[in-house]
N, C-alpha and C positions, 0 to 999 in steps of 0.2 A: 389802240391796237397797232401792234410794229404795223406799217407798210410795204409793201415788194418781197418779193423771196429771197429773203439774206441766207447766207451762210449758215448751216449749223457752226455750232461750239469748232475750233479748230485745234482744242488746245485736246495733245495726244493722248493716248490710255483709255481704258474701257469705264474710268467712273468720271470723266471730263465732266458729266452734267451733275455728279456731286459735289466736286471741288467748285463748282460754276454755282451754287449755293440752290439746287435743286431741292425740295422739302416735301415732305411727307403732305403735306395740305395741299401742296400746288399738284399734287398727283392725282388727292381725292375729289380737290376742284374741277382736274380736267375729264374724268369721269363723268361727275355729275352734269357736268357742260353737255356731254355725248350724250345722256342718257335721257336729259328733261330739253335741252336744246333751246334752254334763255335761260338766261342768267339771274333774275332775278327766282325762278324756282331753281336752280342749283343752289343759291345763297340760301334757300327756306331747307333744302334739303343737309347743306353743313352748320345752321346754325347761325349765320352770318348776316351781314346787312350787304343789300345790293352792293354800296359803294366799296365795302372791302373786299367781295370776290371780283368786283372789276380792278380795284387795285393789285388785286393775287394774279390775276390774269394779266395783265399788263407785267408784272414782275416775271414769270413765267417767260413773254416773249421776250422780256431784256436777256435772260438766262441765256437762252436758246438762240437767239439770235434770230428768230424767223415768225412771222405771221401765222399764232396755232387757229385762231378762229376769224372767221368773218360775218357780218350782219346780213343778215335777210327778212323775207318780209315778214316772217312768223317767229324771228326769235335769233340765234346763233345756229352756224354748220363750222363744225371744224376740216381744217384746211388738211390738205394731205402729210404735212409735219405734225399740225396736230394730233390727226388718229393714227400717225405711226407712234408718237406718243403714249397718248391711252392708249393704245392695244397695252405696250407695256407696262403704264402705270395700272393699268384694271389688274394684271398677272398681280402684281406686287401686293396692293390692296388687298385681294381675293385672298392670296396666303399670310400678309398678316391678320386677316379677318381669322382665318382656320387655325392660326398658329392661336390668339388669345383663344377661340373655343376651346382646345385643346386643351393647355394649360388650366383654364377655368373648372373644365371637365376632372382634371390630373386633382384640382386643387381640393374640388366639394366631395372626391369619391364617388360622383354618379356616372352611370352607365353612358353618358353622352346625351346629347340632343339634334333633336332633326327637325328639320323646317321642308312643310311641301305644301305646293298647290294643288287644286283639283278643281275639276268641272262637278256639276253637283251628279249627275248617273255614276260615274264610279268612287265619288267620294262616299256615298252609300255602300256601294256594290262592293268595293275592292280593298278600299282603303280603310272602313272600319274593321271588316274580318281581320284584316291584317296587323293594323294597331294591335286591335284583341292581340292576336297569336304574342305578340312581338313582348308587348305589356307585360304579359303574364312569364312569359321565359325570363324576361330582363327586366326586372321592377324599377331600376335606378334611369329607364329612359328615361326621356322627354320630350315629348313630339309637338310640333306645333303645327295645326292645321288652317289655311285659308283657302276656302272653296269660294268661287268667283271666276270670271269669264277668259278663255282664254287668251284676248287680247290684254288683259290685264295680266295676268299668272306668266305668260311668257316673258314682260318685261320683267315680271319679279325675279323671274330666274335670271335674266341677263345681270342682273343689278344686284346676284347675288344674294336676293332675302330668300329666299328657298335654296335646298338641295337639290331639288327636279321636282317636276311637277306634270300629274295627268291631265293634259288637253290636247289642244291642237295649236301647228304655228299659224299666226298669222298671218295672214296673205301679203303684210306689207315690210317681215323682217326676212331675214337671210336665213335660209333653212342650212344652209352649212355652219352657218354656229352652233347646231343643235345636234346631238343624237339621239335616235327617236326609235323607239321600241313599242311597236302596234299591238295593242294588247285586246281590245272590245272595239263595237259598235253602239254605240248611243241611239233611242231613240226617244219621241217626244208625244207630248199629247196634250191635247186640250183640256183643261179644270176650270168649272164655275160652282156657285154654292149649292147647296142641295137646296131644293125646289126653284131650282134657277129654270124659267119656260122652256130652253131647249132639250131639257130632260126629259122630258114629256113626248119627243118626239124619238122613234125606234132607229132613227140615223141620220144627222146629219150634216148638210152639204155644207161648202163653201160659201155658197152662193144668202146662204142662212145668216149668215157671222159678220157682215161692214156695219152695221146698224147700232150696234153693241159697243160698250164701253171694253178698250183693251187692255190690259197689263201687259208691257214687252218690258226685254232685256233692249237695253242702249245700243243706240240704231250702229248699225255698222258689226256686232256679234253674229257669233254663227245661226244663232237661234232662232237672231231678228232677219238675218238674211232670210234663212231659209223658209222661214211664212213669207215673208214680203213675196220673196221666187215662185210660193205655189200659187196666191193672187195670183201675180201678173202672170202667170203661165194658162192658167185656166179665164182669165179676163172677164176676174171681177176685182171690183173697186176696192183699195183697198182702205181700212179702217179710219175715220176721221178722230174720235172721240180715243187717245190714247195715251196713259201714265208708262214714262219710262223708270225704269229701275233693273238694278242689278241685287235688288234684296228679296230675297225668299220670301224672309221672315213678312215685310210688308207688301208682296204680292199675295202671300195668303190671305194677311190681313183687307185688303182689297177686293178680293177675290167672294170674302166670305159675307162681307156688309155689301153686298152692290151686284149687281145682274151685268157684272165685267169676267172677262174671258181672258185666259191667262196660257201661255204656252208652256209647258216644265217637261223636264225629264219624268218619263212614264215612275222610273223608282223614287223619284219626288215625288211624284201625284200618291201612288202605294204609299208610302210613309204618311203620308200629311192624311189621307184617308181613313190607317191607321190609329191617328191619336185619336184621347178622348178629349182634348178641349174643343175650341173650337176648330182647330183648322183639321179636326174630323169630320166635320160639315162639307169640306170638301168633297167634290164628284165628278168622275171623267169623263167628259162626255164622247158619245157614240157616231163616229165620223165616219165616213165613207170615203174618205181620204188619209194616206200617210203622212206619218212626218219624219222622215229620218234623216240622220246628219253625218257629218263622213264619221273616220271612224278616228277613237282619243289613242291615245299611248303614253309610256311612260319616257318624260323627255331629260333630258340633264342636258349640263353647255359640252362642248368638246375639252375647254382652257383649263376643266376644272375636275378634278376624280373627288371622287363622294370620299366621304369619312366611314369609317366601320358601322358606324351606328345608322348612317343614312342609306350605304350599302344592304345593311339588312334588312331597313323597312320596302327596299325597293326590290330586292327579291322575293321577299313572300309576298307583296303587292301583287309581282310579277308569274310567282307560282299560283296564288288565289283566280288569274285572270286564266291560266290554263287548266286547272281545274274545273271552273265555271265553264269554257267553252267545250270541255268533254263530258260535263253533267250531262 
């Protein structure tokens, strides 16, 4: 890693740091440096071997002439040349990324593709009706959905694998990179299997539930926050016996073999209730207590304007959520 704060490049004109032999990978290297924040997951995310994105990055500060990152105890922080840097090598990437969709799109004849996240209450609620509508208008779309936590969904969108995505920011990134359109309220409830013992009971408590095996979302989400906070608010103990996951599919699966209690979106618990296999076996149980969570919206970055095609699915996403709130 250069040493001290040299100079940038001195040599004049506005493309000095292409003539200075600046390259399309040492752009997407310094990205990935900002985005995973060690080096060796940068390297897993270009493809590369640890040694050669620290030889990329070493090449990088000869260019530039200035110290772009430094080591800490958890990994790499880039230095204040380096994130004036990536701000602009992320612009550059971001619209080469859009220019080949484009082209690709131009090439096969189809209607476009759209990439979005969700939280699972309006990936039910918002984002299938809207699919639907969108689907059926435009047959040549292509939508591609990942529902998962908004700690996770928000990075995806910073890093550009989504066009926007419904959740919430998290508490630990910069809500000014985001524009954020409040669509719903979410809320939650508890599910165990049908003849699970607390069924049997006409409501209830808190105070009924540390004993019991749990199914949570990964400590640190809004989900897992928000039970942890209604424990310690009401001061009972909270859960010993607990499987974390951020999978649906194997919290039903848990849920339905076992006398474990699960916290989900209420249109999650409806759906899974719903089916006939088994994660129709599921059953909500009957609380004397709420669980509600702030409230999701429809977000995109500021750096970046949607495409037609992702444009439109964000609009009827956006009219299905006003409709619904004047049903």
């Amino acid at each position: 890693m250069v040493q001290g704060n040299k100079d940038l490049p001195t040599e004049s004109g506005a493309d000095a740091l292409l003539r200075s032999g600046l390259k399309l990978t040492h752009l997407r290297m310094l990205v990935a440096i900002e985005d995973y924040g060690q080096i060796s997951a940068a390297a897993e995310a270009m493809h590369i071997s640890q040694p050669a994105a620290s030889r990329m990055l070493s090449e990088m500060e000869t260019i530039v002439k200035a110290a772009l990152y430094e080591r800490v105890a958890r990994g790499v922080v880039l230095t204040p040349f380096g994130e004036a840097l990536a701000r602009r090598a992320r612009k550059i990437v971001l619209e080469l990324r859009e220019a080949s969709r484009e082209m690709a799109e131009m090439k096969t004849g189809k209607g476009g593709s759209v990439f979005i996240g969700s939280v699972t209450a309006p990936a039910i609620s918002l984002a299938v009706p809207a699919i639907r509508k969108v689907t059926a208008a435009y047959p040549g779309i292509e939508i591609n959905v990942q529902v998962e936590t908004s700690n996770v969904l928000a990075r995806e969108l910073l890093a550009a694998r989504h066009d926007f995505i419904i959740g919430r920011i998290p508490d630990d990134l910069n809500p000014r990179q985001f524009i954020i359109e409040e669509i719903g309220v979410e809320k939650a409830c508890l599910i165990v299997r049908n003849g699970h013992p607390l069924l049997e009971r006409p409501s209830v408590s808190l105070a009924d539930l540390p004993d019991y095996e749990w199914v949570f979302q990964p400590p640190g989400t809004l989900l897992r926050r928000t039970l942890e906070d209604i424990f310690i608010a009401e001061r009972v103990p909270l859960p010993d016996n607990i499987v974390n996951t951020s999978s649906l599919v194997l919290t039903a699966a848990l849920v339905c073999n076992s006398d474990a209690i699960a916290p989900v979106a209420i249109d999650m618990a409806k759906f899974f209730a719903g089916q006939s296999s088994q994660a129709g076996e599921i059953r909500i149980l009957n609380t004397d207590f709420d669980i509600g969570l702030k409230p999701y919206a429809l977000v995109t970055t500021r750096e970046r304007a949607l495409p037609p095609s992702a444009r439109l699915l964000y609009d009827t996403i956006l009219e299905e959520s006003r409709a619904s709130s004047t049903a």
